[in-house]
Every structure is written in structure tokens, then in C-alpha cells.
C-alpha positions in Angstrom: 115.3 42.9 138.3 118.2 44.4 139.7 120.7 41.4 138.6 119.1 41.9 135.1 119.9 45.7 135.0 123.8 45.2 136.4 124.3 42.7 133.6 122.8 44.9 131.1 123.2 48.2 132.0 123.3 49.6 127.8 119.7 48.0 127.8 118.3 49.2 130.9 119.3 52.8 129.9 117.6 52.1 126.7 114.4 51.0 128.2 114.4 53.5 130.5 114.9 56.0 127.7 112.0 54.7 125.7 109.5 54.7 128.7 110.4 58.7 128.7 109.4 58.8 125.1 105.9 56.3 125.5 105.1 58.6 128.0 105.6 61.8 126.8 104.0 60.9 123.5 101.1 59.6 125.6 100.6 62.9 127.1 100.9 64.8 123.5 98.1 62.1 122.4 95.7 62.9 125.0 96.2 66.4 124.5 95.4 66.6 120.6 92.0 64.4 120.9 90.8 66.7 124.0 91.8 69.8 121.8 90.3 68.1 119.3 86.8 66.6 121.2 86.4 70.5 122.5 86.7 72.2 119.2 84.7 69.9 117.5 81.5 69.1 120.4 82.2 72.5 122.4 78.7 71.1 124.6 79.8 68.5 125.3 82.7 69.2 126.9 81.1 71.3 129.4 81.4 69.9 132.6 77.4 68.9 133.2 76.0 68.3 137.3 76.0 65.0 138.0 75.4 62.8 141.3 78.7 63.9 142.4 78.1 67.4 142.1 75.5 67.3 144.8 76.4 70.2 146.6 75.5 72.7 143.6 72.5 74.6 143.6 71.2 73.7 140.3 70.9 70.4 140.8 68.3 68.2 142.5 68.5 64.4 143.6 65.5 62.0 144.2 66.0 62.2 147.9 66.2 66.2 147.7 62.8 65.8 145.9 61.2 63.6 148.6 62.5 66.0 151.4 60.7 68.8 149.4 57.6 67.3 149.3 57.4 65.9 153.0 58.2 69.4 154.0 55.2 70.9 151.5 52.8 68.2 153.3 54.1 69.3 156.8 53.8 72.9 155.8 50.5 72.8 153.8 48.8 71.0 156.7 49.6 73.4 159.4 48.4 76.7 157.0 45.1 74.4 156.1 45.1 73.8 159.6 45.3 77.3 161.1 43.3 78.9 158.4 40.3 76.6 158.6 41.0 77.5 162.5 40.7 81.3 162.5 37.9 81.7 159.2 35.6 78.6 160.6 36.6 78.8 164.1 36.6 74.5 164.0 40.0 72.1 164.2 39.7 69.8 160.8 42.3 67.5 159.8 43.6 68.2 156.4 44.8 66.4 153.5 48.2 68.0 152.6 49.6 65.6 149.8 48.6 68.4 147.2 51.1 70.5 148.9 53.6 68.4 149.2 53.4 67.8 145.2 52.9 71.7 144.8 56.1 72.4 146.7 58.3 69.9 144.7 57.0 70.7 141.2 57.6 74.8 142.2 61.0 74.1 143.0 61.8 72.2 140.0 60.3 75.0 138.2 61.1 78.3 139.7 65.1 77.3 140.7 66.1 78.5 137.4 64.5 81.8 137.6 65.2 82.8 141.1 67.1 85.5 140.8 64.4 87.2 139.1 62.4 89.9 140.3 59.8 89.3 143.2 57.0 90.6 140.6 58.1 87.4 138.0 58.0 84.9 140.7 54.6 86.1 141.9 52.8 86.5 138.7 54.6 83.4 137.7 53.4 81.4 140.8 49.9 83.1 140.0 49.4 81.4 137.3 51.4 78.1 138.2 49.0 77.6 140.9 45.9 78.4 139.3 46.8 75.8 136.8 47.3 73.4 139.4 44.9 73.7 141.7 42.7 73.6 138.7 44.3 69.9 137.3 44.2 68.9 141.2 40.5 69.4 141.3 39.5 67.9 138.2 41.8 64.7 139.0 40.7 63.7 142.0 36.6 64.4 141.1 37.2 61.9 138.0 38.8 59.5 140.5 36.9 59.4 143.5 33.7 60.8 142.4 33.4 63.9 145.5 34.5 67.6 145.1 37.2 68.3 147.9 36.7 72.2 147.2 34.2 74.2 145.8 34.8 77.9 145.2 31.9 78.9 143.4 30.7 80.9 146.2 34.0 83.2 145.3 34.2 86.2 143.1 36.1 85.2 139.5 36.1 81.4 140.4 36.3 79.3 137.1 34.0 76.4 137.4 34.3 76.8 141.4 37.4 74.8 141.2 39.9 78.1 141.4 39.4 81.4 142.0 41.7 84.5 141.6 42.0 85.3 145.1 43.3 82.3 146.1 45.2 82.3 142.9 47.1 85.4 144.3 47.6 83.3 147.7 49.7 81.0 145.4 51.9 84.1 143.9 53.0 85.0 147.5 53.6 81.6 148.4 55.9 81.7 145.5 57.8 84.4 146.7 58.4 83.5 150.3 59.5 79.9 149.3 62.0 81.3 146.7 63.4 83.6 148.6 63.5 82.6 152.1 62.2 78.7 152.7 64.5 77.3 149.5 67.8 79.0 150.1 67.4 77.7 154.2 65.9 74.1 153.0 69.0 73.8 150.6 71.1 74.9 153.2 70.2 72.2 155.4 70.2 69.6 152.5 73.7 70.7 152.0 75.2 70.6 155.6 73.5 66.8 155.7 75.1 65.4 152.3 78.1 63.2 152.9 80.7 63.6 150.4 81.8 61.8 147.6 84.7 60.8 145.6 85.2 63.2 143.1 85.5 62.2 139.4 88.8 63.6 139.0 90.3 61.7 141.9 88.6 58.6 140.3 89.8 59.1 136.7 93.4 60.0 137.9 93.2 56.3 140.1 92.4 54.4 136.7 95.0 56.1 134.8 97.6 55.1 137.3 96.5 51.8 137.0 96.2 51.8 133.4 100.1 52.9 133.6 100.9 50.2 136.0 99.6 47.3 133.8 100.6 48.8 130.7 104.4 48.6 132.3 104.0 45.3 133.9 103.0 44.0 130.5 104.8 45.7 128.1 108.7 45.3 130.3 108.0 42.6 133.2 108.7 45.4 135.9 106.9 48.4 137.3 108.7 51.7 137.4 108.7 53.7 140.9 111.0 55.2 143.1 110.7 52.3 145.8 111.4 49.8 143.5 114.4 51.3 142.1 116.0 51.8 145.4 115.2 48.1 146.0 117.1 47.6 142.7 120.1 49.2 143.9 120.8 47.3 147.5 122.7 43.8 147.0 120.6 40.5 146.3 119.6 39.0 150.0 119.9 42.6 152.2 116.8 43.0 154.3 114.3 45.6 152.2 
């Protein structure tokens, strides 16, 4: 490469001169169609939370998800447990799974509205609950043939499957979670997340080497600094 360039130095300073211009037409390309793709699909170039955007609040994995719901089991059991402790006065083991479901799907649901007022998240997590404590109870009678609750001996129960009282438990459970037990739990999940390659480090990596093959191809030699100097020292010096 550097033999060719000292025999032809008119040449070299023309292909030199027309990398300058490739390139900086290049860049005036990909300018115009991202002016273009944002003017025309304004959504869609909005930058949307992906799985490398982990760390923002709005957005939940699968593994966030599981952690959510082991954490509603471990939680649900110990209430269940300590309330059927002081009101019977008798240790029972408890099935939690319908907390650990309940915790998850409140989440999901209540995340976008949390900086709402305390009133919203309770009347919303009112009614949330009601609902489905209501589809919990129906689901598992149809499946396994047994009631695992009966409220009927409740004021305002509805087919002694719910009962506003209870319903009301589920509105303050709503409001501590949202405002005390999320923002900790997402903390945590945060401070345990390993970090990833960002998409702009990646893009910038294939671009290089997009540049890299485009020169090999189009001149036989790869223009960088390093190389250039290697140009310049005399055939059989030690690099």
C-alpha cells in the first residue's frame, strides 16, 4: 500500500479526496431519511423501553414479574397467617398463591397511575380486589369442587364469595404497596440488575464495521491513522 501510494501519489490524493466526499454524502443521506422517518411516523420514532432499558420504572421483565409474585406469596402467607392467629387464636398453614398473583397483576396495573392520589389507588384497589377475589372464588370451586372461603356470614357479601369489608382491606393494601413496598421492591430489583450493552454502543460498533468492509471492498485498503503511519516508514522497518 505504501509503494502503491509513492508511485502514484496524483491517484492517492484523488482517492483520498473522494472517500471525503462518500462520506460526507453518507452522513447528509442518513440525515434526510431520519428527518424524513420522524416527520412522517412521529411514534415511531420515539425511543420505546426495551430489554435494555431495564433500569426504567415503567418497564417490567418476566423475572421482575416472578420476583413480584414470590414476594406476594411470602407476604400473603404471613398476613393469612397472623390474622387467622389473632381472630381464631389457632396456627393454620395457608395457601398464598392468590397473593402472589394479586400482587403481580396490581403492579402491572396500578404502576401507571401511581402518582395519583391515595384516594384513586384505594378506591381503585377496592374494586380491583373485589373483582378478583370474586373470579378467584368462582375458579377454583368450578375446578376442584370445595369453597376455600365463604363470607356469607358477613354484612354486604355478594354470594358469600366477597364482601365490602374485606373489599376495603384490598384498597389499603393498594395503597401501602404503591407507595411504600413498590418503590423499595424496585429499588432492590434495580441495584441487582447487571448491565447491558446499550443500543447505541451497539449500532455505532456495526456502523464502524459497515465502514470498514465498505473500504476494504470498494479500494483494497482500510483507512486509519495506524495504517497510514505504517504507510509512511520504508518497506522492511520493524512496525
Amino acid at each position: 500500500m505504501g509503494r502503491y501510494a509513492a508511485q502514484h501519489p496524483v491517484l492517492e490524493q484523488l482517492n483520498q479526496k473522494l472517500e471525503a466526499r462518500s462520506d460526507t454524502l453518507r452522513r447528509r443521506i442518513a440525515v434526510y431519511v431520519e428527518k424524513r422517518i420522524q416527520r412522517a411516523y412521529p411514534e415511531a420514532a420515539r425511543r420505546q423501553p426495551t430489554a435494555v432499558q431495564k433500569g426504567k420504572a415503567d418497564f417490567l421483565s418476566a423475572a421482575d414479574l416472578l420476583w413480584l409474585f414470590v414476594i406476594g406469596a411470602f407476604l400473603g402467607d404471613m398476613v393469612e397467617t397472623v390474622f387467622c392467629r389473632l381472630t381464631a387464636g389457632v396456627w393454620m398453614s395457608r395457601s398464598s398463591l392468590v397473593w402472589g398473583l394479586a400482587l403481580a397483576m396490581a403492579t402491572v396495573l396500578l404502576r401507571q397511575n401511581q402518582d395519583k392520589s391515595d384516594r384513586y389507588l384505594f378506591a381503585f384497589g377496592t374494586v380491583l380486589g373485589g373483582v378478583y377475589e370474586y373470579v378467584c372464588s368462582a375458579v377454583t370451586e368450578l375446578l376442584f369442587g370445595t369453597v376455600f372461603w365463604d363470607y356469607s356470614k358477613f354484612k354486604f357479601n355478594l354470594g358469600g364469595r366477597i364482601n365490602l369489608l374485606y373489599c376495603f382491606f384490598w384498597g389499603i393494601a393498594a395503597v401501602m404497596w404503591m407507595r411504600y413496598g413498590y418503590p423499595l421492591v424496585l429499588k432492590l430489583m434495580k441495584k441487582g440488575a447487571q448491565p447491558y450493552p446499550s443500543v447505541d454502543d451497539s449500532s455505532a460498533g456495526g456502523i464502524h464495521g459497515g465502514e470498514y468492509a465498505y473500504q476494504r471492498a470498494g479500494t483494497g485498503a482500510v483507512r486509519c491513522p495506524h495504517q497510514r503511519r505504517c504507510a509512511q516508514r520504508p518497506a522492511g522497518s520493524v512496525p
